[in-house]
Each structure stands twice: as C-alpha cells, then as structure tokens.
py3Dmol code that shows the C-alpha trace and the ligand (Angstrom):
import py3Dmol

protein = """\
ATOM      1  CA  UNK A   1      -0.354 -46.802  26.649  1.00  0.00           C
ATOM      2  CA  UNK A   2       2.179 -43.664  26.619  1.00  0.00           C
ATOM      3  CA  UNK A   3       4.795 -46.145  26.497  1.00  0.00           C
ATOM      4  CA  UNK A   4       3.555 -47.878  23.860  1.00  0.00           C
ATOM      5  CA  UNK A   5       2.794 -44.643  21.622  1.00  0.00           C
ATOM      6  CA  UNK A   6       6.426 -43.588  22.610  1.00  0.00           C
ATOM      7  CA  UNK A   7       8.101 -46.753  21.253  1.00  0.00           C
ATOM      8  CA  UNK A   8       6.356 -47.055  17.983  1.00  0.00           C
ATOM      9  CA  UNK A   9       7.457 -43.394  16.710  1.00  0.00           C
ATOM     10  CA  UNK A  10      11.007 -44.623  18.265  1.00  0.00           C
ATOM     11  CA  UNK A  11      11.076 -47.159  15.774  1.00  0.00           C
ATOM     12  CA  UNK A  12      10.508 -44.571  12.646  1.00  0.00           C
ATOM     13  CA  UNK A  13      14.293 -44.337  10.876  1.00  0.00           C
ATOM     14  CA  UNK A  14      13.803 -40.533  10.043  1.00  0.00           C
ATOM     15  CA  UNK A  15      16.551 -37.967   8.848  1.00  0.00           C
ATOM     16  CA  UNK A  16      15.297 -35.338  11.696  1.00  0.00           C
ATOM     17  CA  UNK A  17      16.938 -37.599  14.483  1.00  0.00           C
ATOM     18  CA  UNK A  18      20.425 -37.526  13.578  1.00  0.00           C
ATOM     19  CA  UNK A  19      22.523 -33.797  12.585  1.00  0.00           C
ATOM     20  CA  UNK A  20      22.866 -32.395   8.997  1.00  0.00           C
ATOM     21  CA  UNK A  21      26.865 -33.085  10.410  1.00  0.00           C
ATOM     22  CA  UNK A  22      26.322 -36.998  11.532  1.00  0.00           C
ATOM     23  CA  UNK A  23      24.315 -37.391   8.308  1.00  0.00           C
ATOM     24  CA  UNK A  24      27.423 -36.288   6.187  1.00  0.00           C
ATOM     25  CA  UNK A  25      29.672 -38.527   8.331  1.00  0.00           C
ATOM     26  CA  UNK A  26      28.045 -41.410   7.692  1.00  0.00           C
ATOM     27  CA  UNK A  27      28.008 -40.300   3.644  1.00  0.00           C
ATOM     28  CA  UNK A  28      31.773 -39.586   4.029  1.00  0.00           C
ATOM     29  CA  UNK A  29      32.210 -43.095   5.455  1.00  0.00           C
ATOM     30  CA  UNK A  30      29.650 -45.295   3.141  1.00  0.00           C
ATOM     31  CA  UNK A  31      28.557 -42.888   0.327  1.00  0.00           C
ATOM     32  CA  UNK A  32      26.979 -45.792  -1.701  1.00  0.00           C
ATOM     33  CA  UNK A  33      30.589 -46.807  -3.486  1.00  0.00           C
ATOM     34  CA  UNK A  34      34.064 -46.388  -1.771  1.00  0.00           C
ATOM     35  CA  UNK A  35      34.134 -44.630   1.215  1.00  0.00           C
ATOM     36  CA  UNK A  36      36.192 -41.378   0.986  1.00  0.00           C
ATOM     37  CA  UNK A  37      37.624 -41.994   4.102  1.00  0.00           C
ATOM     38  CA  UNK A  38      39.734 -44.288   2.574  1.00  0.00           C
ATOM     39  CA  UNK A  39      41.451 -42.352   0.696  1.00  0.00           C
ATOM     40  CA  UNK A  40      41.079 -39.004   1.877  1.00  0.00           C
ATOM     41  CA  UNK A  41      41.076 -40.358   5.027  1.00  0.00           C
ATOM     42  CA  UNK A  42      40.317 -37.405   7.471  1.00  0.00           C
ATOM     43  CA  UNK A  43      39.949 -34.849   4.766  1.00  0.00           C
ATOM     44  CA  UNK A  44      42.100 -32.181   6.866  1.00  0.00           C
ATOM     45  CA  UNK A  45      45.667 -33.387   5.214  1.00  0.00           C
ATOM     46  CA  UNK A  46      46.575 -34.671   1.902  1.00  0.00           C
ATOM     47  CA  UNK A  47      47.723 -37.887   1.323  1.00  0.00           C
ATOM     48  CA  UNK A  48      49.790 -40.489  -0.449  1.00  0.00           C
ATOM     49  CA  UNK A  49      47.371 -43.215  -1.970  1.00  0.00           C
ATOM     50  CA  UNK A  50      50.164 -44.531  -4.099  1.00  0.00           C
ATOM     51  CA  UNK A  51      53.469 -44.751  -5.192  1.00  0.00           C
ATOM     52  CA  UNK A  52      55.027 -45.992  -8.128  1.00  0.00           C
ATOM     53  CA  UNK A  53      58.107 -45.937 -10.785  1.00  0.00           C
ATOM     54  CA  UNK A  54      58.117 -44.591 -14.356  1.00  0.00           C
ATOM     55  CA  UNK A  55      60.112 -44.857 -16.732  1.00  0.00           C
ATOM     56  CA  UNK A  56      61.066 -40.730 -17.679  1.00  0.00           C
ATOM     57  CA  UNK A  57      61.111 -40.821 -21.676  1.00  0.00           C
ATOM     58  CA  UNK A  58      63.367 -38.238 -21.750  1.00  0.00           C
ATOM     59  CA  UNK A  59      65.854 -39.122 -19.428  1.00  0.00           C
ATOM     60  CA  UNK A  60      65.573 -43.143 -19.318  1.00  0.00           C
ATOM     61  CA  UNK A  61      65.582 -43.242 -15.773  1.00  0.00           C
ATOM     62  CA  UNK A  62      63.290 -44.302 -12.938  1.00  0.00           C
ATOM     63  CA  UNK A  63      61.519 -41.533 -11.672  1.00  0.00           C
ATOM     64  CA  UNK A  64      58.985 -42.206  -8.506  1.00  0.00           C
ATOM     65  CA  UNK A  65      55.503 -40.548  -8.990  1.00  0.00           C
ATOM     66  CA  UNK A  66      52.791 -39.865  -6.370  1.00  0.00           C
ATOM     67  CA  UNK A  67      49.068 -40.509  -6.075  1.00  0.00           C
ATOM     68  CA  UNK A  68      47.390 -37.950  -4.389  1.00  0.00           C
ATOM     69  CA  UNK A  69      44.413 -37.652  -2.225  1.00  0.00           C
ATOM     70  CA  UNK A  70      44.382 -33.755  -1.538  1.00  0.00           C
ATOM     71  CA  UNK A  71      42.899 -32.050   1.507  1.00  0.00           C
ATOM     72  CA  UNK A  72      39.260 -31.558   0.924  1.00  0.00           C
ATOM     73  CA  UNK A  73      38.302 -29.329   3.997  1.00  0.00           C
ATOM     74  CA  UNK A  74      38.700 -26.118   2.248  1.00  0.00           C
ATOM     75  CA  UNK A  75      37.547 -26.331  -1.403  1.00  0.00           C
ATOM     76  CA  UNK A  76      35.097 -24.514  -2.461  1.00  0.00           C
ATOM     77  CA  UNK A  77      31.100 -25.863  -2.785  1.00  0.00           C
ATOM     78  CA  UNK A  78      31.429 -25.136  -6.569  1.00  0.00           C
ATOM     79  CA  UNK A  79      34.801 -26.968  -6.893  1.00  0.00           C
ATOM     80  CA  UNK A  80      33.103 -30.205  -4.710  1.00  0.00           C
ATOM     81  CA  UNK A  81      29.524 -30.167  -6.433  1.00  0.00           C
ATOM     82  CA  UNK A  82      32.139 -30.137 -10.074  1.00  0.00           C
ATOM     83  CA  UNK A  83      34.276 -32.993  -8.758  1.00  0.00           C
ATOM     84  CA  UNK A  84      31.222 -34.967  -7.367  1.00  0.00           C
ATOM     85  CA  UNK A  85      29.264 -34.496 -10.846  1.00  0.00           C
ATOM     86  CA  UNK A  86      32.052 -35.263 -12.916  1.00  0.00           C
ATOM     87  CA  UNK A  87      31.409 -38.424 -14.653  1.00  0.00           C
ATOM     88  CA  UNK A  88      35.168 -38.883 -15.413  1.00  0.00           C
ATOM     89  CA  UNK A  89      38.029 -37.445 -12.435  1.00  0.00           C
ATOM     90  CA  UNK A  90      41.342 -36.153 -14.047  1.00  0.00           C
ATOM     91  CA  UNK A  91      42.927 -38.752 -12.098  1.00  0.00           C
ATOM     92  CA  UNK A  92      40.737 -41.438 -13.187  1.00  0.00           C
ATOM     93  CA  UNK A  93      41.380 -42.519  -9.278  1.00  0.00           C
ATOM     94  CA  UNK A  94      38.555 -40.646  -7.588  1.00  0.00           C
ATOM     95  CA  UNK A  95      36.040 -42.620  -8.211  1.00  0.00           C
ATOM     96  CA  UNK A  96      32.290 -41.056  -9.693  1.00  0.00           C
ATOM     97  CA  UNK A  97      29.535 -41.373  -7.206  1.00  0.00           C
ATOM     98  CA  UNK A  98      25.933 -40.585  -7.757  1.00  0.00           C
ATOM     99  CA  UNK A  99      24.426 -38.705  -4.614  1.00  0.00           C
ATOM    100  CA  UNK A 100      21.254 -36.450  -4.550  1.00  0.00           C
ATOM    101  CA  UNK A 101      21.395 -32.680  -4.093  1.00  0.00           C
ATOM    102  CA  UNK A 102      20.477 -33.329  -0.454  1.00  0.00           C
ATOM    103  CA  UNK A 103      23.244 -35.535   0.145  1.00  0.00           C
ATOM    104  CA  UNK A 104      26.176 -33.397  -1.237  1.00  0.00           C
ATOM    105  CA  UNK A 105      25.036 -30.913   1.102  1.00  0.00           C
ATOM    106  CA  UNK A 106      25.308 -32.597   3.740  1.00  0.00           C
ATOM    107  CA  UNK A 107      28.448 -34.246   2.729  1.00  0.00           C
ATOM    108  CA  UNK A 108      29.895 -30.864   2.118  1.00  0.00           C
ATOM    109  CA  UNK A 109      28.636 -29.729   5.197  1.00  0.00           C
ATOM    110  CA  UNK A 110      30.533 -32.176   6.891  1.00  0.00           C
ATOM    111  CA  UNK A 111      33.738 -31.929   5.246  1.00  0.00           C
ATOM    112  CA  UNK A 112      34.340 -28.105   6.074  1.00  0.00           C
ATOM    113  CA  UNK A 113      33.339 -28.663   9.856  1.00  0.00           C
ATOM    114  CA  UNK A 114      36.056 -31.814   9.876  1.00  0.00           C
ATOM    115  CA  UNK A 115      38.491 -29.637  11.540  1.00  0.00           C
ATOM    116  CA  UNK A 116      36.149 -27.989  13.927  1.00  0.00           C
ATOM    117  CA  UNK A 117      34.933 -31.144  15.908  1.00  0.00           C
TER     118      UNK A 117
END
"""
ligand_1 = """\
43
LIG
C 40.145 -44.115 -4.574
C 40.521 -42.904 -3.882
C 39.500 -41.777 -3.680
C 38.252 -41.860 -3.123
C 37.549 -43.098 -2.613
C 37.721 -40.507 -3.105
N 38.625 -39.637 -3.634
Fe 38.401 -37.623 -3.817
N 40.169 -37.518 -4.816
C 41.052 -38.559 -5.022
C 42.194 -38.098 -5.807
C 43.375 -38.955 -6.249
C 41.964 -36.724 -6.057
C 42.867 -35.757 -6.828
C 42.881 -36.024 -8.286
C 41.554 -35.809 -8.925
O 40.994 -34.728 -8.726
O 41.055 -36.706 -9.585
C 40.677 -36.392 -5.419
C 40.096 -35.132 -5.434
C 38.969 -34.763 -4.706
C 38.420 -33.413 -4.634
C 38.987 -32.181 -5.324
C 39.922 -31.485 -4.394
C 40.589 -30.313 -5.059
O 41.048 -29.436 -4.328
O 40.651 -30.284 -6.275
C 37.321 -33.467 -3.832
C 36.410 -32.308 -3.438
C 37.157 -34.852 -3.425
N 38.185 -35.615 -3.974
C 36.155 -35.312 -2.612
C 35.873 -36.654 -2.384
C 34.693 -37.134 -1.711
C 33.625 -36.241 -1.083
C 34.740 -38.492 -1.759
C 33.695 -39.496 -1.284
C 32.335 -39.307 -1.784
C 36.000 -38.865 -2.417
N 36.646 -37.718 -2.795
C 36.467 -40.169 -2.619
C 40.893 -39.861 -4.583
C 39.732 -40.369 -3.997
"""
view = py3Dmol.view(width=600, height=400)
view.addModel(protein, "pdb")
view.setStyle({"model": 0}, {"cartoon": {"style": "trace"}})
view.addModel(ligand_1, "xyz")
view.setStyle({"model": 1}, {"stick": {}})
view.zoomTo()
view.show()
C-alpha cells in the first residue's frame, strides 16, 4: 500500500523536483525555438557564428566580417529581460523567443551560475 501511494506521487511531473538551475538548463538547451546553446554555446566565451565577405563601398575590396554570439554570463538582468523581450534583435540573428516571467528567471539564473558549476 505505501508502495503504491509512493509511486503514484512519483509519477506527478512537478517543477519542485528538479533546481531553479536544472530548470534553466534545460530552457538554455530547448527554450521552445532554437536552443541558445547553439549559438552561444556555453555562454562563458563569445563566439564566431559566422563569417563572411563584403564588398567595402569605399574601398572596393573584400573585407571579412564576423557574426557574433557574445558571452552572456555577465550581462545584466535588465540588459537579458530587454534582449529576450525584444521583438526585433539588432542583429536580426538572435532569434525572438516568447518565455514567461518565470522562465527568464530561471534562464537567467542559470546563465550567471554557468561558470560556477
Ligand atoms: C541564432 C543564434 C542565436 C541564438 C539561438 C541565441 N542568440 Fe543570443 N545573441 C546572438 C547574437 C548574434 C547576439 C549579438 C547581437 C544581437 O544582440 O543581436 C546575441 C546577443 C544576446 C544577448 C545580449 C548580450 C549583450 O551583452 O548584449 C543575450 C543576453 C542573449 N543573446 C541571450 C540569449 C539567450 C538566453 C538565448 C536562448 C533563449 C539566445 N541568446 C539565443 C545569437 C543568438
């Protein structure tokens, strides 16, 4: 009978059993649209998402430009909730993403503890 009681509240998905921290992995890794893993991969560095040549109207020549994923581990929570509500990026890269107040707290949570694991 114990047993029994013990494996149907097992079997309740609930928030409480993982960490506010594991809960923002798994948003940083699958937050409903491209993971940002993939781009900002561990969040701690930035890094090169693209390269490409351009014509420079000035000088005529090939010039190489950049794409940029920049660290996110130590912007501020105003800065993130701005980006993350933004319904266009200056980059037009970043993709938009529409997660609750709950989830970009834990997101954020998770991103400025990336380097402490
Ligand atoms: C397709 C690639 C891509 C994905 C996916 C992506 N980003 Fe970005 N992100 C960028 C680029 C490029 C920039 C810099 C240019 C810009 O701000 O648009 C950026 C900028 C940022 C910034 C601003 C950093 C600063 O110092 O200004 C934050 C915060 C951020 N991203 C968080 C996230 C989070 C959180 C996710 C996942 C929910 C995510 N990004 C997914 C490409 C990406």
């Amino acid at each position: 009978m114990l047993f029994l009681v013990y494996f149907s509240n097992a079997q309740q998905i609930d928030n409480s059993f993982i960490t506010q921290l594991e809960y923002g992995e798994m948003l940083y890794k699958n937050p409903r649209g491209i993971g940002c893993i993939k781009c900002h991969n561990k969040g701690n560095k930035s890094v090169i998402i693209a390269k490409y040549k351009e014509i420079d109207k000035k000088t005529k020549t090939l010039v190489e430009k950049l794409i940029i994923a920049p660290a996110i581990n130590n912007v501020s929570f105003e800065k993130f909730i701005e980006k993350m509500k933004a319904d266009k990026t200056e980059s037009k890269v970043m993709p938009t993403y529409f997660l609750t107040d709950d989830e970009l707290k834990s997101l954020y949570y998770y991103i400025k503890n990336i380097n402490k694991k």
